[in-house]
N, C-alpha and C positions, 0 to 999 in steps of 0.2 A: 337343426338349429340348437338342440340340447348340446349334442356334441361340442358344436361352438362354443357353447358359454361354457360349459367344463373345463375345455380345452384355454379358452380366455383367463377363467380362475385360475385351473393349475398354476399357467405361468406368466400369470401378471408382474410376477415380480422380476421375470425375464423379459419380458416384452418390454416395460417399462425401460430396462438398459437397453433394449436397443431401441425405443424412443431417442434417450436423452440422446446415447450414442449419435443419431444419424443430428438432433438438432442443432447439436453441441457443431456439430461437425460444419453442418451449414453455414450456421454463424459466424465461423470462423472462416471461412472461405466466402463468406457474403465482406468482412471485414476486408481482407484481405485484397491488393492491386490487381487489377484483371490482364494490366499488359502481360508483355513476355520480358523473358528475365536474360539477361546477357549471360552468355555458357560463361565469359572467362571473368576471372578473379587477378584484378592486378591491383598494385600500389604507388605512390608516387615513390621515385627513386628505389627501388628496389628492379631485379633483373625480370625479364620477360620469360615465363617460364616454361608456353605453349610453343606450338611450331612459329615457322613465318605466318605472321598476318597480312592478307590483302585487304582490299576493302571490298568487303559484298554488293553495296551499288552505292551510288553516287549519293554523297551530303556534305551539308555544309559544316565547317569549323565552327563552333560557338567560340565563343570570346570568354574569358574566366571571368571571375565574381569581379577580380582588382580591376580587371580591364575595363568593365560597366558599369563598375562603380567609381571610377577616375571620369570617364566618361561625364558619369550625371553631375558628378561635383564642377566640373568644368563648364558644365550647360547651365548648372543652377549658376554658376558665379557671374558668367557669361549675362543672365537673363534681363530682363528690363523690368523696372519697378513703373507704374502706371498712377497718375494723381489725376484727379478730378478738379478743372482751376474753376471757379468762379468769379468769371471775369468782374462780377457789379459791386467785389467787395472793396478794389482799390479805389473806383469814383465815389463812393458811399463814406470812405476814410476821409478821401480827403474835403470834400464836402463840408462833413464834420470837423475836419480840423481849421477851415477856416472860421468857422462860428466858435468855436471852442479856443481859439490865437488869442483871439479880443479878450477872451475872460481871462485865461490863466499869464497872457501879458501885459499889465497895464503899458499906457507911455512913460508912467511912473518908473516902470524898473528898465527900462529898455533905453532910455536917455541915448538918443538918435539914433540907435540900432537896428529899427523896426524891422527896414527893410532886409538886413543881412539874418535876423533873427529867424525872418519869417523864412525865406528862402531857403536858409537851411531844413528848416521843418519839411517844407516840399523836397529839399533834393532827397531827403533822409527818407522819406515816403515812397518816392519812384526809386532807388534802389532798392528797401526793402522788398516792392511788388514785382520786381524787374524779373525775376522768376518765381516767387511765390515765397507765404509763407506757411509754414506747415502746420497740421490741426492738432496734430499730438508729434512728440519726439519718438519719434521710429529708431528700432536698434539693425540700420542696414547701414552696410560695410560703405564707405564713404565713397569708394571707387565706383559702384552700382552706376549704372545707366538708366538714368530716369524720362517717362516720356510725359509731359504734361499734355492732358486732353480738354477741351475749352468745347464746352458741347458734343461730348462723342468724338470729335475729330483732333488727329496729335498738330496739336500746334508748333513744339519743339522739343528738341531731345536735351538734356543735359547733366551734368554728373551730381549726382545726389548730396555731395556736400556743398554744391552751391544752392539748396535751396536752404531758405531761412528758418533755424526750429525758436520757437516761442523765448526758451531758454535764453537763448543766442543773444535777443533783442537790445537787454540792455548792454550787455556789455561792450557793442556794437556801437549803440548811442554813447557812452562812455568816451570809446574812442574817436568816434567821428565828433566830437564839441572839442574835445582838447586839441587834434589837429585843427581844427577851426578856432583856435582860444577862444569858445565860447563857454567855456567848462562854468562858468557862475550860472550856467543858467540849466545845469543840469538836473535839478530838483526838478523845476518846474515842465522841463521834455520830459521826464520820468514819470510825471502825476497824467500828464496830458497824453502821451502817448499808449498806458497803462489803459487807460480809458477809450482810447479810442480804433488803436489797431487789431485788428480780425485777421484770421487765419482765412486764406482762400484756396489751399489745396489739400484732398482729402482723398486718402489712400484707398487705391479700388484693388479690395484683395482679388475679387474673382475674375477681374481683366488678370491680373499679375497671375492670380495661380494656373487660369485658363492657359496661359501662353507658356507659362513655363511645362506646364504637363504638354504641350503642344509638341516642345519644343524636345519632352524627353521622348514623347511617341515615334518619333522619329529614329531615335537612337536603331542602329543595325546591334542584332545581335549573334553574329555572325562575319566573319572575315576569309575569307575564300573560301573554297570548295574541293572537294575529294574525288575524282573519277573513280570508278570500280574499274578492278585489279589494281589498284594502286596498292605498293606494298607502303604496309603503316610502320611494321615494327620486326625485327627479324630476332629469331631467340637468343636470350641472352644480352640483349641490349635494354640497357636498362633505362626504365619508363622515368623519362621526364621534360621539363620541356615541353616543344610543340608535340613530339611524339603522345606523351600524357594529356595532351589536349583533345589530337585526333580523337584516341583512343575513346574519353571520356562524352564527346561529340557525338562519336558513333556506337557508346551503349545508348545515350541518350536517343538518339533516333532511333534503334535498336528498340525501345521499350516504351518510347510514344507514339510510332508509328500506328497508323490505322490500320486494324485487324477488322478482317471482314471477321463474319458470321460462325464461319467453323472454326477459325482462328478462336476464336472466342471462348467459342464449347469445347474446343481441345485442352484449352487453359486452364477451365472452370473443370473437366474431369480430371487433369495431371495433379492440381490442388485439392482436390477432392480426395484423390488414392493418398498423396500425402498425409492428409491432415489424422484421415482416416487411419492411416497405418499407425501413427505416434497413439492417437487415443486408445485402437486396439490395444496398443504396446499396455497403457496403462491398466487397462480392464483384465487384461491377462496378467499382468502384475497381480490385480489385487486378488484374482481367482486364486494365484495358487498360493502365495504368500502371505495373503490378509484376508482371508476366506469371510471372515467376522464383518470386515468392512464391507466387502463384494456382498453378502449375503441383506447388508443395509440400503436401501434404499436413498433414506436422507444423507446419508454419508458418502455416498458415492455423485449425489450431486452437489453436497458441497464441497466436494473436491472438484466437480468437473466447472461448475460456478465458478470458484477462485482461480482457475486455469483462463476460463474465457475472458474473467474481468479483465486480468493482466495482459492479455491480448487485447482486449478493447481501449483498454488506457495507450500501448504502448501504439495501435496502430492511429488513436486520436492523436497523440504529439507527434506520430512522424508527419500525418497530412497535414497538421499545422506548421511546425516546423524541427524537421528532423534534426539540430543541430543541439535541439534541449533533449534526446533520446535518453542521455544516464539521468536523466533527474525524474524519471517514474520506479519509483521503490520494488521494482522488482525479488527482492530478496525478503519483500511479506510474506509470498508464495510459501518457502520452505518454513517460514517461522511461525506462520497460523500451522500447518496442518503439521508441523514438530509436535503442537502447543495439545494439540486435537488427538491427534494418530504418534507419530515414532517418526525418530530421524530419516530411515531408508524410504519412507513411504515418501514423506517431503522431499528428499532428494530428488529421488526417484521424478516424481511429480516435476519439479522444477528443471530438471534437464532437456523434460520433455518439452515443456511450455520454452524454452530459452531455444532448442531447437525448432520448433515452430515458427517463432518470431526472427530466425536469423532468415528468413523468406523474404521480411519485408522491412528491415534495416537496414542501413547503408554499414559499408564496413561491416559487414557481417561476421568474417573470421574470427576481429576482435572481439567484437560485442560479446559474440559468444562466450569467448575465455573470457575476456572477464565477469562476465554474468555467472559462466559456471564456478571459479572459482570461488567468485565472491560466497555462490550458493552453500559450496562443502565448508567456508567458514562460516559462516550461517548456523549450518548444522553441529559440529563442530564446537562453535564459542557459547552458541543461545542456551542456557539451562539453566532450571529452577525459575521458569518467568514468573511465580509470584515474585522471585525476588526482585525490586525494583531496580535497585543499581546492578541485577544481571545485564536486562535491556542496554542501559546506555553504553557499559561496556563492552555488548558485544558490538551493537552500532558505532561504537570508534573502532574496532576493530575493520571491521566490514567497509565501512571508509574510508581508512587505512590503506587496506588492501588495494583497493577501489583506485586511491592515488599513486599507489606504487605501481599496480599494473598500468596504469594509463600510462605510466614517466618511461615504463622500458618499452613501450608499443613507441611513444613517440622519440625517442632516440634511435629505434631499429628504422623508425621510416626516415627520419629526415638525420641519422647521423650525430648529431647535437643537439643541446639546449636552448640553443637561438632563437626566437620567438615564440617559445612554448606558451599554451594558451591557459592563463591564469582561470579564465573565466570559465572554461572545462573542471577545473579543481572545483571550484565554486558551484560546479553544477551536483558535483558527486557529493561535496558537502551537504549539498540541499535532499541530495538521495536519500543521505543515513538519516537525516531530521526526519524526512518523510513516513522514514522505515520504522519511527516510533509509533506513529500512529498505529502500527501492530495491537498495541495495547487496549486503543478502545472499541477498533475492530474482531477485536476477541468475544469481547463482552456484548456487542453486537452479533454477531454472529451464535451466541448462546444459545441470545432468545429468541434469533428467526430460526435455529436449526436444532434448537432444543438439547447442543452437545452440553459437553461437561473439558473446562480445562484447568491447568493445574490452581491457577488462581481462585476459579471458583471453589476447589476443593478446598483449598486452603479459608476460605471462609465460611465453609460448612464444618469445619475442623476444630472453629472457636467453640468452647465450652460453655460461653457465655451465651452463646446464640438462641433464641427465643423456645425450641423444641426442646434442643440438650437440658435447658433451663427445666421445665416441665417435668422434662422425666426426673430429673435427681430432684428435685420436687417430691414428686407422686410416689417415685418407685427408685429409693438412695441404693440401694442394694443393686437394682439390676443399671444402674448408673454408674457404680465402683464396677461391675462386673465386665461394661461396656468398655471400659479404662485402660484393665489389665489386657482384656481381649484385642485394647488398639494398639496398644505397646508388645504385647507378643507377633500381631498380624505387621508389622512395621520391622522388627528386627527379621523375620522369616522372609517376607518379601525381600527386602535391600539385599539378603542371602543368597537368594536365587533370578535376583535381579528383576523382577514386576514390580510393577507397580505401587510405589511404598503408602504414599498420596492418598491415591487411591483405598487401599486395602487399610488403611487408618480410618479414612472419614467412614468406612462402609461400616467397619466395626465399631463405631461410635452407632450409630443409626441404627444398628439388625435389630437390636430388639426392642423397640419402641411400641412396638406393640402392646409388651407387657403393661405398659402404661392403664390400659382399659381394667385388668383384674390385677391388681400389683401384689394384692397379697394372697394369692393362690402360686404366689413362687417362692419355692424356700430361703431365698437370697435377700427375700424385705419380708421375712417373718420375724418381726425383732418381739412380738408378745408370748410366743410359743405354741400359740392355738394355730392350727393347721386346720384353714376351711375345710380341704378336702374329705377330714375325715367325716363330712356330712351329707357326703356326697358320693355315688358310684362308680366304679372304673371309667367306666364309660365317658360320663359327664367331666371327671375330672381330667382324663385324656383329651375331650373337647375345647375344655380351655384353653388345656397347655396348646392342644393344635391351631387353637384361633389365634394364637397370638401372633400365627406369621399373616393372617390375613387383616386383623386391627394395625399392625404395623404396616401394612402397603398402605391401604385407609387413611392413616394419618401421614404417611409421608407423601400422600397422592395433594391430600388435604392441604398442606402446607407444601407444597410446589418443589418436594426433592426431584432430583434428576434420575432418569431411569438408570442410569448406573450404577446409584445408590441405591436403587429400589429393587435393583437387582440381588444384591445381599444379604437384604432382608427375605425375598422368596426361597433362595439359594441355600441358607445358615443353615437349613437341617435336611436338607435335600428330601430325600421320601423316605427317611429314616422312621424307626417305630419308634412310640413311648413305651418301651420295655418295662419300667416299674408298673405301669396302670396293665400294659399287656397284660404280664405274667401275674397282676390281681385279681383281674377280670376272670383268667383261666382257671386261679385255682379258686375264685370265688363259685366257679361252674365246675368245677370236679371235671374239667376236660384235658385229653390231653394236645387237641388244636384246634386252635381259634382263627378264623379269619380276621387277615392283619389290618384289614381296610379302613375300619375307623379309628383306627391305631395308630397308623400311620399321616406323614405328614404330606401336604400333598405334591409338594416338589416347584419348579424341576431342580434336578440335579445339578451342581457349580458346573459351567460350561468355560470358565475361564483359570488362567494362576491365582487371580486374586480372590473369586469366589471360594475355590477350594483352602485358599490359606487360610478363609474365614472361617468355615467348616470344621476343621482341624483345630483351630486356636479357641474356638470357641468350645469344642467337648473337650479338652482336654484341660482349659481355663475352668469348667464349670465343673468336671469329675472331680479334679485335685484339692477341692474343698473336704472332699468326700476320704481323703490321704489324714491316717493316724501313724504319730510317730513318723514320716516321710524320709527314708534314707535316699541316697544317689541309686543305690540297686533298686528301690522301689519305683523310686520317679520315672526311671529309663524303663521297665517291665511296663510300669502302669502306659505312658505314653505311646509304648511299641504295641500294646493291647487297642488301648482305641482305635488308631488311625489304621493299625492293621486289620481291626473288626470292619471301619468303614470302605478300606479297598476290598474288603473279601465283599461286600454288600454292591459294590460296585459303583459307588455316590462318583468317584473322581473318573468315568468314562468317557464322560462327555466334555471333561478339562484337559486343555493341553497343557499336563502336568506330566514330567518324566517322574521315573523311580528314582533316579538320581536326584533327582530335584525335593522329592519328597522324605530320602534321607537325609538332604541338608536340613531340610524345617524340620524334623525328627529332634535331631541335633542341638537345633537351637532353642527348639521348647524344651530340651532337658537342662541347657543350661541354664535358663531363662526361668525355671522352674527351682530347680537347684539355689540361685541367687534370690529369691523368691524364699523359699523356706531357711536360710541362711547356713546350708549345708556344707561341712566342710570334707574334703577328699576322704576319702577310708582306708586309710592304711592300714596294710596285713600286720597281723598279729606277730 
């Protein structure tokens, strides 16, 4: 049982990848369509490029999208609209309108008209009721076929602009009194009839909707049928037509088809070996290439995280509806882990995930190019993303691209420009909008994953910011010190191409520590009393040594990012305090001392940028210690230190070339040179 746990310890941090490894993997294969997948790949109008096709067994022809959509519009046009009459409103009108005659017509205004008066009121009545009038003005097409229902049962059928809308009324009455030259007495029809006529038919949406959906359930969606061996398509003839119909018929049956039980699990292990081999691909990636990354735990599952999500977005819109497929931002992928990691790593990552997802897209070929392309611009255009209007520029690029590949994918299938689809443009538009949100998913992503990106850096880089503030405060000296060491760590980096960013804000931060004893450092002695001399080797080696541990301390304190806290541990690697060493020694008449409490306690820079710190920083802090400074002196003095520190071995564990470390050589002599304002030395 001991063994076990050992064994669990050891390689928990292996076990752990092939955790994620198998979940990651399931997930995406839990995601993923369980039919089977049609072997061939064809296009509309383009040439048939397999052998002769027959047909494997018998199915039916589907009908195209126009076809069953011409269909339904025809059915819907076709359908019958349904009112509800209420018979008791026309006896209940007119009723009323005989009690209501007497008032609004005396004999007074009517002088022997009564009877022609009245009568018209009734004929005007029984034609308005003659087929109804309606309870709201409905906006259906006048032609409609209306069935009026008189308790449940259709009384008659008739066309929907013969029934009467409210609206209509007067203008109706208007007419009907002037062909009667009754027109004087049109006030008084207008008050009286305003008053008295009621709506008696009322639209029954859910007979009407009932019967029309009835009436589309019906629709076939299919038109003849295919015997097996039937040949479909012979090579070289090019797919279009009924032939692109069968074709498309029999993938569909082809990959709806009911699969028994081993069908099943034969599917579920072919997408399994797939899925599994791409993710290897990656992990073997990062083993040999980004050893740093692989070695991290949290970073290799926020990479395998922003892989799945992109899968989980892209496989949500296809089973909703695949025809909005470009308008999931897939080109975040490469532009977070640019932002996080390096171009190759984001590529890399994004070809893989774009390959994955061509499983379960339609047009798959395409999809791919253009996802990949889009990807290497991506990589390519996105840089310096603090810089704001980097972003948008490179997202019209991306766009860009995005429309120009889709405009030559659709002139290679269909030949022409002829009904090219606007709303496809429109969709790639809404991509690169999407593809902004980059920005706030960065910043998210920080603080669930605890990284560092360029952005953030660039905000720990203001001077003005709450810590840096403190220190040039407390300790001005080792604040100027931090200054020059960021502006040398910045010109050396861009040189050898690391991390400029980076290896600036670290050199603002390493020595914060100092902050706790400011004046036990000779750099903020501005009075000239030197604590130390009250003090022992020992103790005063202690200080100097605490300074890398009060500087973790406080950058823990105030929430710096381990990669800047890295710099601080790193700045003197397990280097000794050689002035307190060699007092201590000869303060003891010895001629060797053990170097332990001497020494700092490490580890060593394990990266470009740690060691640039390293460097820039004894070489920044020596060269105060330069009397009279010539070009011959600066270049001995700087080839001494950095030479003392590779014979010491501090840059073992950075992957730092020699090459690499005579260009930062180089650049701190010039940099130093400009610095004391040195000019060339011409021979005598």
């Amino acid at each position: 049982m001991k063994d076990l746990v050992n064994f669990f310890y050891k390689n928990h941090s292996l076990l752990y990848k092939v955790l994620l490894f198998v979940c990651t993997t399931f997930i995406i294969v839990y995601l993923f369509p369980k039919s089977g997948k049609f072997k061939y790949d064809f296009e509309r109008g383009k040439p048939w490029q397999s052998e002769n096709l027959y047909a494997p067994f018998d199915f039916a022809i589907k009908k195209s999208e126009t076809e069953i959509d011409q269909e339904k519009k025809q059915i819907q046009s076709e359908s019958y609209l349904y009112f509800n009459l209420d018979s008791s409103v026309k006896e209940s009108v007119l009723n009323i309108y005989d009690e209501e005659f007497k008032v609004d017509f005396p004999d007074s205004i009517l002088v022997g008209r009564k009877r022609d008066v009245y009568q018209f009121g009734i004929d005007f009545l029984n034609n308005l009721y003659a087929h109804g009038v309606l309870s709201e003005d409905y906006d259906f097409a006048e032609e409609k076929q209306a069935i009026i229902l008189d308790d449940n049962v259709e009384k008659k059928t008739v066309n929907y602009s013969e029934l009467i809308k409210q609206s209509q009324i007067k203008a109706m009455l208007n007419n009907q009194l002037n062909k009667k030259g009754l027109s004087q007495f049109t006030t008084q029809f207008v008050a009286l009839f305003f008053d008295i006529i009621e709506p008696n038919l009322t639209f029954n949406k859910n007979l009407t909707e009932k019967s029309l959906q009835n009436e589309l359930d019906k629709i076939s969606y299919t038109r003849g049928s295919v015997e097996r061996g039937t040949l479909l398509i012979s090579k070289g003839e090019v797919v279009e037509g009924d032939k692109f119909q069968k074709l498309k018929s029999l993938e569909a049956e082809y990959e709806s088809q009911v699969w028994t039980k081993a069908n099943y699990n034969w599917v579920l292990v072919a997408y399994t070996l797939l899925v599994s081999l791409a993710l290897l691909m990656l992990l073997l990636f990062l083993r040999k290439y980004r050893f740093e990354v692989y070695e991290n735990n949290t970073k290799v599952t926020f990479i395998f995280f922003n892989i799945l999500l992109m899968v989980f977005l892209t496989t949500l819109v296809v089973n909703y509806n695949s025809q909005y497929i470009y308008v999931v931002p897939i080109c975040i992928l490469p532009l977070v882990l640019k932002a996080f990691f390096d171009a190759r790593l984001g590529l890399f990552s994004h070809v893989l995930t774009v390959l994955l997802l061509g499983f379960i897209v339609p047009n798959s070929y395409e999809y791919m190019f253009l996802q990949i392309i889009a990807g290497i611009v991506t990589i390519l255009t996105v840089s310096e993303l603090y810089k704001r209007a980097n972003l948008f520029i490179s997202v019209g690029q991306i766009t860009l691209i995005y429309l120009i590949a889709y405009f030559a994918f659709y002139v290679i299938h269909e030949g022409s420009v002829d009904g090219i689809q606007l709303v496809t443009f429109g969709m790639f538009v809404l991509c690169g909008l999407a593809t902004l949100f980059a920005q706030p998913l960065i910043y998210a992503y920080e603080k669930l994953f605890g990284l560092v990106s360029d952005v953030s850096l660039l905000e720990l880089s203001d001077t003005n910011s709450k810590l840096l503030k403190e220190l040039s405060n407390k300790a001005p000296g080792t604040f100027h010190h931090s200054l020059n060491v960021a502006n040398l760590c910045e010109a050396a980096a861009s040189e050898i191409g690391a991390n400029a960013m980076l290896v600036r804000v670290g050199a603002l931060y390493h020595d914060i520590g100092k902050m706790s004893n400011p004046t036990y450092f000779t750099e903020n002695q501005s009075t000239g009393i030197n604590p130390h001399d009250e003090l022992s080797a020992r103790e005063s080696a202690k200080i100097i040594i605490d300074h890398v541990i009060n500087g973790i301390e406080i950058a823990k304190k105030n929430n710096l990012p381990d990669r800047i806290i890295d710099f601080i541990r790193t700045h003197h690697g397990t280097s000794v305090v050689y002035f307190f060493y060699k007092k201590e020694k000869e303060a003891l008449m010895l001629d060797e001392l053990e170097v332990d409490e001497f020494s700092y306690p490490g580890p060593k820079p394990f990266s470009k940028e740690t060691a640039i710190l390293m460097m820039c920083d004894s070489v920044e802090a020596a060269s105060k210690s330069l009397k009279e400074p010539t070009s011959t002196k600066i270049d001995a003095f700087v080839e001494n230190i950095i030479d003392k520190q590779m014979a010491d071995g501090q840059f073992l564990n950075a992957n730092i070339t020699f090459k690499e470390i005579q260009s930062i050589k180089k650049v701190l002599k010039r940099k130093l040179a400009n610095i004391y304002h040195l000019r060339i030395e011409y021979p005598e």
